[in-house]
N, C-alpha and C positions, 0 to 999 in steps of 0.2 A: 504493500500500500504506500502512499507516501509518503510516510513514514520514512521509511528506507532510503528514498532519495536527500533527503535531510542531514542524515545519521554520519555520514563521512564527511560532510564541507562540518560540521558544528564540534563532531568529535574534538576536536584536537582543544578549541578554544572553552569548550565546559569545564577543564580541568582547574582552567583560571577564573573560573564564576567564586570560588568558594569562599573570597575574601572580596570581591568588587564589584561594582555595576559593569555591563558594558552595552554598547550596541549591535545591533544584531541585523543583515539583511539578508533574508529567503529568499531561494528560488520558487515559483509558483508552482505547486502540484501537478501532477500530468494530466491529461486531458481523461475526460470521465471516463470509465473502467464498467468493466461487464461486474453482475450482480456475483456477490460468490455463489457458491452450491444451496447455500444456507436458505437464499434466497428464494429460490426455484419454488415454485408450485412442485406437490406432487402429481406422481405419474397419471395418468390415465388410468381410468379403473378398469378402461375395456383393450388394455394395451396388450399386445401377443406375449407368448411364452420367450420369444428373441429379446424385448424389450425387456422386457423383467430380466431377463438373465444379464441382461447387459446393464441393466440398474443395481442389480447386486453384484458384478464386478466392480463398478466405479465405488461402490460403498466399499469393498474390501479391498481397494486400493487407496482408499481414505484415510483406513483403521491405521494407527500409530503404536508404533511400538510398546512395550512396558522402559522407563528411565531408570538405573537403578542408580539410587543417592543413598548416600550415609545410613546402611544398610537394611534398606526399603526401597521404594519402587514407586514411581509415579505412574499412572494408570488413566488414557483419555479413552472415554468408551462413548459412544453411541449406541442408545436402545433402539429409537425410530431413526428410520433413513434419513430423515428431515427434519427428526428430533436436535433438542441442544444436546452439546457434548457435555461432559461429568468427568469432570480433573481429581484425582483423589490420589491421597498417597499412603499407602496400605488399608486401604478400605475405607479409609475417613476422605469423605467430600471435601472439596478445598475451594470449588466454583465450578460455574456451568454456565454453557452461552452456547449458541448456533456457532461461533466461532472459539473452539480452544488448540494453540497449538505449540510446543516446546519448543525455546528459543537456543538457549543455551546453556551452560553450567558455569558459574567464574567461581573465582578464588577474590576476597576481600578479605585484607588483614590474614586471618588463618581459618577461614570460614569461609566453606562452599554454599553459594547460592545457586539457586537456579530461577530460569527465567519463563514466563510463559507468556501471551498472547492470549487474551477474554475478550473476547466482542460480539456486537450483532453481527456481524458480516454486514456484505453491500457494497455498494461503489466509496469513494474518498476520503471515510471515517477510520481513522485506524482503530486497533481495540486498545483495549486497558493493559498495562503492565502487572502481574503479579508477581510478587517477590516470595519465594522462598526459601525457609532456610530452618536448620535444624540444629539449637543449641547442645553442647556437650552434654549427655545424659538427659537432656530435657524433650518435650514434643513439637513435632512441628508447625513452625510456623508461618502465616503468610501476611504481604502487605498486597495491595492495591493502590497502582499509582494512576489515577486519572485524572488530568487537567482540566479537562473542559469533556465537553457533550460528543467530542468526535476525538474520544481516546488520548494516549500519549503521548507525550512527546518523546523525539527520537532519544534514543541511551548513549552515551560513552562511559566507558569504562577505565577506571584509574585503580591502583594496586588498594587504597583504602577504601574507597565513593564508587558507587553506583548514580550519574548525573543523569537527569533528565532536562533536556535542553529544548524548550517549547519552538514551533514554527508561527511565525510573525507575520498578520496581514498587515497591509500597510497602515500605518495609526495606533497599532498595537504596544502594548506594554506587558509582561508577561514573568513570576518570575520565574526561575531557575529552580529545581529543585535536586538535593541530593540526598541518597540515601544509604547507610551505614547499619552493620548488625548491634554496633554501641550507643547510637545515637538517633535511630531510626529518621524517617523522613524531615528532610528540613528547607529551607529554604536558604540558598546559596548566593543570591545576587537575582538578580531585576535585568530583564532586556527590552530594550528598544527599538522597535524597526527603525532603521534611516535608510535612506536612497545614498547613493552614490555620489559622493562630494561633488562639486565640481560639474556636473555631466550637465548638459543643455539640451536645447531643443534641437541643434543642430548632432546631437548625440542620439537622437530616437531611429532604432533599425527595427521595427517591426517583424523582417522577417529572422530575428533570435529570438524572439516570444515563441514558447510553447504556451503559454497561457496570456491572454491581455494585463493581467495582474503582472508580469513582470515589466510592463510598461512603467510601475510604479518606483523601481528601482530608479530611475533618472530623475535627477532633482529638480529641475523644474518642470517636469509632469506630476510631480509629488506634490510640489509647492502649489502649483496650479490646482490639482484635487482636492488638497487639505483648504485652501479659501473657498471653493464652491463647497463642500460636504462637513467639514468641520469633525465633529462629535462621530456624525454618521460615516468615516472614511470606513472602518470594518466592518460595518453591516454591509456597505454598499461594495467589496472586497469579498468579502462572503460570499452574496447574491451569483460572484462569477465563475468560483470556484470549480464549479463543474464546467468545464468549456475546454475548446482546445485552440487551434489558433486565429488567425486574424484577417479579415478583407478587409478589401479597401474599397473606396469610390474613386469615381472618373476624375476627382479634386486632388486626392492624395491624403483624403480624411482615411486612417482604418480604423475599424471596429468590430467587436465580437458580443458575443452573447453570451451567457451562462445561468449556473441557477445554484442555490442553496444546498447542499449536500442531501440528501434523501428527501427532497422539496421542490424536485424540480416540475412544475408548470404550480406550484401555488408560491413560490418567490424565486423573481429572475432578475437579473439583471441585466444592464446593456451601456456599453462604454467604447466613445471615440474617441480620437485623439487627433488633432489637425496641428499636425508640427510646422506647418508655415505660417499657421494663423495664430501661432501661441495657444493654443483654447484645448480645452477637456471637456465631453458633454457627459452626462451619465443619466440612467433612470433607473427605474428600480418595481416591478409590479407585484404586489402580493394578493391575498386571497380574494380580494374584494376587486381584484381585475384592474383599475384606478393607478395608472402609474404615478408615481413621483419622479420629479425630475430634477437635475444642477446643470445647468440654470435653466428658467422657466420655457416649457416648447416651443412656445411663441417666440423664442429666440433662439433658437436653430434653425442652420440655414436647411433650404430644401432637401438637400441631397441626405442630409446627417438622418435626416426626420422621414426620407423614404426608406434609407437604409432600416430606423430602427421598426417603421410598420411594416416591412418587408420580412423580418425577422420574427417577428409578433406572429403575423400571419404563416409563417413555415413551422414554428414553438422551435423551441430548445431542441 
């Protein structure tokens, strides 16, 4: 998930959150991703005897090993096909989700943790973090690291800290958090999205956007977004998340569309950028159909304003 794409550019710099603030600037998530298994309808009631067979190979191509830790065994099972999975370690339940899956094993200080993966499944959300680990002579135990509503932030790993290193929409503030078998979860420092010192309008290349969200990296398309949107830059950041890259008009305005993480046709979004003209437009439509806009529509030139009912009318 995207997660992952995160986890190596942030790695190196979480190590130095534990004593300071710093700033922070993301690449945009990839463009929206197919649903997991989790997600799937089940089969057909009146599907052939090939189909079912072929649905119980992919479930027993699913099924996950036993892990064995500090002398027990982690255990991910599935009852129903499309049931949540069941993490337990030695018959004791530890969590359960549509999405459970073994990450790794580290070493911290003189203590083996291990890592899991809890989530709904779905497109652009990663899942939750579990932490476990198993005191000398004592029972085991877990944490749960979850940020926000769409999972963790990516991990690096240091011989004492377990870091979680949040990803940043533009506007965002976010902190750090680490986590230790002596001192369990804490907070390490505070991050700030910025854009790119320096970069101008004469710096906007659209075609290295995977997502229009990294349009925001350049400082005066930031500086420009943050006076039209203010408060609202990460909801309206949000709104785009699911999307992938960028057209243009016959002017040289480009723009994309996107939507909400598991909300897409009830909140979307929609963002231009006219690097000759200096100017950012954005809109934003949620349940009640009724877009909102920066700046008002009535002042968008034609073309921006076909582009965006153009887009309206094809959805997400």
């Amino acid at each position: 998930m995207t997660r992952s794409v995160l986890a190596a550019a942030c790695a190196s710099a979480a190590i130095l959150l534990a004593t300071i603030d710093a700033n922070a600037q993301t690449a945009a998530p990839a463009a929206e991703q197919a649903p997991a298994a989790s997600d799937q309808p089940a089969a057909d009631q009146g599907a052939t005897d090939q189909g079912s067979g072929s649905d119980q190979a992919a479930s027993d191509e699913e099924k996950q090993a036993p892990i064995p830790f500090e002398g027990g065994q982690f255990t991910v099972t599935q009852q129903e096909q499309y049931g949540e999975k069941v993490l337990a370690y030695d018959g004791k339940q530890l969590a359960s989700n549509y999405d459970v899956f073994f990450e790794k094993i580290v070493k911290i200080g003189d203590v083996n943790v291990a890592l899991f993966d809890v989530g709904d499944g779905g497109n652009q959300c990663g899942p939750a973090s579990l932490i476990a680990w198993k005191p000398q002579g004592g029972e085991i135990q877990t944490t749960t690291v979850e940020q926000d509503e769409c999972g963790a932030p990516p991990v690096a790993i240091s011989d004492s800290a377990i870091y979680y290193v949040p990803y940043l929409l533009p506007g965002d503030s976010k902190p750090a958090l680490q986590w230790s078998p002596t001192t369990g979860l804490t907070t390490s420092g505070n991050l700030t999205y910025m854009p790119e010192p320096g970069t101008d309008w004469k710096d906007v290349d659209p075609s290295r956007y995977d997502n229009i969200i990294d349009a925001f990296h350049n400082e005066a398309v930031y500086k420009a977004g943050q006076a039209l949107l203010g408060d609202d830059m990460p909801d309206m950041a949000t709104s785009l998340l699911v999307g992938g890259g960028t057209e243009k008009t016959a002017s040289g305005v480009f723009y994309a569309t996107g939507c909400v993480p598991h909300d897409c046709g009830g909140n979307d979004g929609f963002m231009a950028v006219d690097p000759a003209g200096h100017k950012v437009y954005f809109a934003r439509r949620g349940d009640n159909g009724e877009p909102q806009a920066w700046p008002s529509m009535k002042d968008w030139p034609a073309d921006i304003k076909k582009a965006y009912d153009d887009a309206q009318a094809s959805g997400n």
